[in-house]
C-alpha positions as a Markdown table, in Angstrom:
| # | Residue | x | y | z |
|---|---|---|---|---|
| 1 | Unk | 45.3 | 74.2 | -55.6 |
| 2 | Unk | 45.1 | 71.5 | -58.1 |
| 3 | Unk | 48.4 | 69.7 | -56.8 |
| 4 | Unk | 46.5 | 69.9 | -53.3 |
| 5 | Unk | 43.2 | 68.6 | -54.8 |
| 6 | Unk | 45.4 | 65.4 | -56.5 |
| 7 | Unk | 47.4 | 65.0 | -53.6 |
| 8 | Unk | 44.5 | 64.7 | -51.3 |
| 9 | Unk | 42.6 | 62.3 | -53.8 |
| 10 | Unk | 45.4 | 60.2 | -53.9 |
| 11 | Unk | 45.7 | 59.9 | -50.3 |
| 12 | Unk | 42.2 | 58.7 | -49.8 |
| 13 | Unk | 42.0 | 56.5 | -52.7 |
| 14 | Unk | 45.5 | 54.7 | -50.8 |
| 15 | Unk | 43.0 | 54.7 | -47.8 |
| 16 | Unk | 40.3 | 52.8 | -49.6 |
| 17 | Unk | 42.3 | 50.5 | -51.3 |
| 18 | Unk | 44.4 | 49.8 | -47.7 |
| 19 | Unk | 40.9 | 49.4 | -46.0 |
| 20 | Unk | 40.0 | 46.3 | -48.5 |
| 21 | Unk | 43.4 | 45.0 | -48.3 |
| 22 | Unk | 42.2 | 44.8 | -44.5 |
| 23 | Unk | 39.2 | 43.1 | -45.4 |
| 24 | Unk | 41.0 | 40.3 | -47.3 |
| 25 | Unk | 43.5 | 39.7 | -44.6 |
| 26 | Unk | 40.6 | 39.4 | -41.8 |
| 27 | Unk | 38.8 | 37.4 | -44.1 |
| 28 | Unk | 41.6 | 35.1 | -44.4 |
| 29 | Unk | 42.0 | 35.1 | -40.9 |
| 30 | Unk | 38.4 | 34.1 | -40.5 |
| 31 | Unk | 39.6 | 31.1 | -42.6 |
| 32 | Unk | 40.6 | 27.6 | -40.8 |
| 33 | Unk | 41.8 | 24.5 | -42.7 |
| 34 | Unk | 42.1 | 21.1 | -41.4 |
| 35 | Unk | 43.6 | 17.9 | -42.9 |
| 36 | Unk | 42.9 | 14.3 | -42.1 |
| 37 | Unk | 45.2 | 11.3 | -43.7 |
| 38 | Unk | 42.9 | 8.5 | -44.3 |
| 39 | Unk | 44.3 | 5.0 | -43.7 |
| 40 | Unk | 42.7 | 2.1 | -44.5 |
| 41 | Unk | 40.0 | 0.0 | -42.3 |
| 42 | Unk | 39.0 | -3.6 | -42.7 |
| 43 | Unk | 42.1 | -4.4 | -45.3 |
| 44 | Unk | 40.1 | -2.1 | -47.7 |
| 45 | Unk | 43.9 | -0.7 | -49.2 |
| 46 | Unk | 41.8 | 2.7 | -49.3 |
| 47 | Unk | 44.5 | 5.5 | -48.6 |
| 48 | Unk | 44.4 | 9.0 | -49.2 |
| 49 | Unk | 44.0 | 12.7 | -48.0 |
| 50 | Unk | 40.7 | 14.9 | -47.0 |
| 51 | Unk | 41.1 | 18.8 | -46.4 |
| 52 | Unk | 38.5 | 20.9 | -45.3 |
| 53 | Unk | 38.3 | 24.8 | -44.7 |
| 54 | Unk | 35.5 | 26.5 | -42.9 |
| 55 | Unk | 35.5 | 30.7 | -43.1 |
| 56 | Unk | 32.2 | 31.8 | -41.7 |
| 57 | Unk | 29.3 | 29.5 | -42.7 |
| 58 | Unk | 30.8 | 28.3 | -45.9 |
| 59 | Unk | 32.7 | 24.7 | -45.6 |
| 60 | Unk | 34.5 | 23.3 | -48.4 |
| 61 | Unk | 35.3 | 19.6 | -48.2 |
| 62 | Unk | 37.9 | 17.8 | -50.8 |
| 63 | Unk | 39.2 | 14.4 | -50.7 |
| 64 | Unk | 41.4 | 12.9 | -52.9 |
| 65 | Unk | 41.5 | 8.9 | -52.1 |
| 66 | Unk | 42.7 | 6.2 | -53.8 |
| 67 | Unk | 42.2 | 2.0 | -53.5 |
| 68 | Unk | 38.7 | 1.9 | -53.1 |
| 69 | Unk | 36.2 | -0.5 | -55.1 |
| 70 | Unk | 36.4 | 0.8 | -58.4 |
| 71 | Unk | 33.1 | 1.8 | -60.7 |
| 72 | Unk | 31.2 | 2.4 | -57.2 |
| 73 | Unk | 29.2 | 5.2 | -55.0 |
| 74 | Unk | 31.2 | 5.5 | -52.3 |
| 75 | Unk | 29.7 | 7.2 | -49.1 |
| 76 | Unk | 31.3 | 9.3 | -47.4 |
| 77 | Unk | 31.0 | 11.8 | -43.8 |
| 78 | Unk | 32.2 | 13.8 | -41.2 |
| 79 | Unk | 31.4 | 12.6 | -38.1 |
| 80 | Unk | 31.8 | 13.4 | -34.6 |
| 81 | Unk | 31.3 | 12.3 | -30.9 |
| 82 | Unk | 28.9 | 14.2 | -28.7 |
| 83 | Unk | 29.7 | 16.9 | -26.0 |
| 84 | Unk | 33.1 | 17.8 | -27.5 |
| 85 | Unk | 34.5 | 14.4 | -27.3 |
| 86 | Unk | 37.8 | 14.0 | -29.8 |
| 87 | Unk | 36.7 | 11.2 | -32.4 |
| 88 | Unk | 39.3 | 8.7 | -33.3 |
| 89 | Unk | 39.1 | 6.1 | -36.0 |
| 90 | Unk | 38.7 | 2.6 | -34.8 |
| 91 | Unk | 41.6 | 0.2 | -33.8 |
| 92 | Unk | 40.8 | -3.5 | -35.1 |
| 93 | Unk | 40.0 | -4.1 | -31.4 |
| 94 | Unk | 36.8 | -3.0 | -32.4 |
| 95 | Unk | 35.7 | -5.6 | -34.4 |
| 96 | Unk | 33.7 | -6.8 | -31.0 |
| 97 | Unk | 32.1 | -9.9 | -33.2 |
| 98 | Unk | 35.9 | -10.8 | -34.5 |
| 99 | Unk | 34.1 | -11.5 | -37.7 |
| 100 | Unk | 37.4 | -9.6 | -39.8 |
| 101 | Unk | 34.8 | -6.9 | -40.5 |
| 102 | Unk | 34.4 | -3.4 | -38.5 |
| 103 | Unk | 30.9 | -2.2 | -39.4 |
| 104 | Unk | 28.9 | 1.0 | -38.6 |
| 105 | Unk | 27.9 | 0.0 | -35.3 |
| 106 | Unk | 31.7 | -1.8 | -34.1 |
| 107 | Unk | 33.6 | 2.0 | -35.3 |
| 108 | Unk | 30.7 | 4.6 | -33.9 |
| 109 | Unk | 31.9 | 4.4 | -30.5 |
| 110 | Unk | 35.6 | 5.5 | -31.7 |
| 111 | Unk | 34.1 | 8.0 | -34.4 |
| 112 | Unk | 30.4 | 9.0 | -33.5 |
| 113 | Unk | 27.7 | 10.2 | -35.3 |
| 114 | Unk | 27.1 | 11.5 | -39.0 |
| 115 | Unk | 27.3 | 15.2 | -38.8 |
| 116 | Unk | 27.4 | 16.1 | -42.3 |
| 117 | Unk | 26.7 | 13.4 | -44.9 |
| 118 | Unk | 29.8 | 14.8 | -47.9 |
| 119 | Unk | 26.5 | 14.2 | -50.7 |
| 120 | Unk | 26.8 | 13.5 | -53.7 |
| 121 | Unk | 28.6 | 10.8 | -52.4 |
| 122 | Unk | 31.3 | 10.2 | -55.3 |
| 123 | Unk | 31.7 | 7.2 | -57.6 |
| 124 | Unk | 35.0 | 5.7 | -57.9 |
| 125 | Unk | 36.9 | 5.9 | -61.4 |
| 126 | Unk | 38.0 | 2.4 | -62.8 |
| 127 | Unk | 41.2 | 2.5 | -60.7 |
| 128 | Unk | 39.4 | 3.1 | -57.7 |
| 129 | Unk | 40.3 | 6.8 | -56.9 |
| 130 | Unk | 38.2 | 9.5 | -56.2 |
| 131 | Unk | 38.8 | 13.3 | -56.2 |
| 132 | Unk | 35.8 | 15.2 | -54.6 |
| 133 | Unk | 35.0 | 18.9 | -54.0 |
| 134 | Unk | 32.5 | 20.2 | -52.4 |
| 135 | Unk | 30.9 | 23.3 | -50.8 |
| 136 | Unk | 28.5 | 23.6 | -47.9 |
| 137 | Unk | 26.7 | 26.5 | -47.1 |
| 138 | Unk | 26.3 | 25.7 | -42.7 |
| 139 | Unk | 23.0 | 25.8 | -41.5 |
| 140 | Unk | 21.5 | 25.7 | -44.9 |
| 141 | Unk | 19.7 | 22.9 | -47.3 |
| 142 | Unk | 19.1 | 20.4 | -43.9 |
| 143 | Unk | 23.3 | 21.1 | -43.6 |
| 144 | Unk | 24.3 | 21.6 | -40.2 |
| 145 | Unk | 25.2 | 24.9 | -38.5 |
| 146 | Unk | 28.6 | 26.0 | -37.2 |
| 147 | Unk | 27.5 | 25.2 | -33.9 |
| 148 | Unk | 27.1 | 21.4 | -35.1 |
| 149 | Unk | 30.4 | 21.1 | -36.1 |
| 150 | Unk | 32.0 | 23.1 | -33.4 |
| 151 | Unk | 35.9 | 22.3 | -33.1 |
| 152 | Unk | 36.7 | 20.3 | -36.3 |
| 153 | Unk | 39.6 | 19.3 | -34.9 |
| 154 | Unk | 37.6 | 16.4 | -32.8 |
| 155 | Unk | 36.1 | 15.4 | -36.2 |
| 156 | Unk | 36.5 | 12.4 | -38.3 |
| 157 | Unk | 36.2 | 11.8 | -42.0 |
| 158 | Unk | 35.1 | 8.1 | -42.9 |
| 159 | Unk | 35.0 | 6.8 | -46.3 |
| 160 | Unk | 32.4 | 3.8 | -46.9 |
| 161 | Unk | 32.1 | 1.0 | -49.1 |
| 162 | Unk | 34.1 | -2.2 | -49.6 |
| 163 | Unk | 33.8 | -5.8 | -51.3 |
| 164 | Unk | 33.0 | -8.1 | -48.6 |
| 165 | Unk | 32.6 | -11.7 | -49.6 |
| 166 | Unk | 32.7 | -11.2 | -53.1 |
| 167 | Unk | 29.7 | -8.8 | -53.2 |
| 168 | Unk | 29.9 | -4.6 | -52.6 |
| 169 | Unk | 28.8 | -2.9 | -49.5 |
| 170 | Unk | 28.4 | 0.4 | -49.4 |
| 171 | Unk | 28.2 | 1.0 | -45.6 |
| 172 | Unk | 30.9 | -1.3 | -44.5 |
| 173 | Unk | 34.0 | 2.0 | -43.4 |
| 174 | Unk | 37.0 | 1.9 | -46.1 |
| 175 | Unk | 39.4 | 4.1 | -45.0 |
| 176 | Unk | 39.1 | 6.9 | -42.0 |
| 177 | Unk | 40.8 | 10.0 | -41.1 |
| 178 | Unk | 41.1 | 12.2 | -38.1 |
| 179 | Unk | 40.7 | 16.4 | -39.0 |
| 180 | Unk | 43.7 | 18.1 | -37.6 |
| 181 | Unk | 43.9 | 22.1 | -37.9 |
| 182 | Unk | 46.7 | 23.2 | -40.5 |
């Protein structure tokens, strides 16, 4: 009876552990990463890489970048076109004022709106790179839901802040990305 009583133990205790195996797989199912390759805007040299993964309501945002102004805040967001529209970073076409500079205004039409400002917005190191990580909880904290940021393929991360005439401005767009699903 005992070899019964073991047998049967063992058999469930397989089933339990085979049930949260299940859990974890779906879980990472749940899971999507994207990638963007950021290339530089306005001659800025800023290069690098963002990822991002959303499972659920939690988004987790890194971006490793490198060539930006060195010793400053540099801002940085995802943004996003309205209804659904695939955001694209801005050709130099867009510099409408052909003053050498695309500003906020001159790249929005390509990129859209902020949708999630990537706070606290990260200060470069003296070589000008930047490694960030950061967590969101959606639809939390003035964040934006799920809903907001439907589809992050159509997304766009933009990296700000450039010297411009000898003095620093952090709103002028260093280096952009567009979000594509890994």
């Amino acid at each position: 009876m005992n070899l019964i009583k073991g047998l049967f133990l063992s058999v469930l205790a397989l089933g339990v552990a085979s049930c949260d195996d299940d859990d974890d797989n779906e879980n990472m199912e749940n899971m999507m990463s994207y990638e963007a390759q950021l290339g530089s805007i306005n001659d800025s040299g800023a290069t690098g890489t963002a990822t991002v993964t959303m499972q659920g309501d939690i988004l987790t945002v890194n971006v490793i970048a490198q060539g930006m102004t060195p010793n400053q805040a540099h801002p940085q967001h995802i943004h996003g076109l309205e209804d659904g529209e695939n955001g694209t970073c801005p050709p130099a076409s867009a510099d409408t004022d052909e003053d050498g500079i695309i500003t906020i205004p001159e790249g929005a039409p390509s990129y859209g709106e902020v949708l999630l400002p990537l706070q606290d917005f990260p200060t470069a190191d003296a070589d000008g790179n930047i490694n960030y990580e950061k967590t969101f909880m959606l639809g939390e904290n003035g964040n934006p839901t799920v809903g907001d940021l439907d589809d992050l393929e159509d997304r766009v991360i933009v990296l700000h802040g450039i010297n411009n005439n000898d003095e620093y401005v952090a709103t002028i767009p260093a280096a952009c990305g567009e979000l594509e699903e890994m």
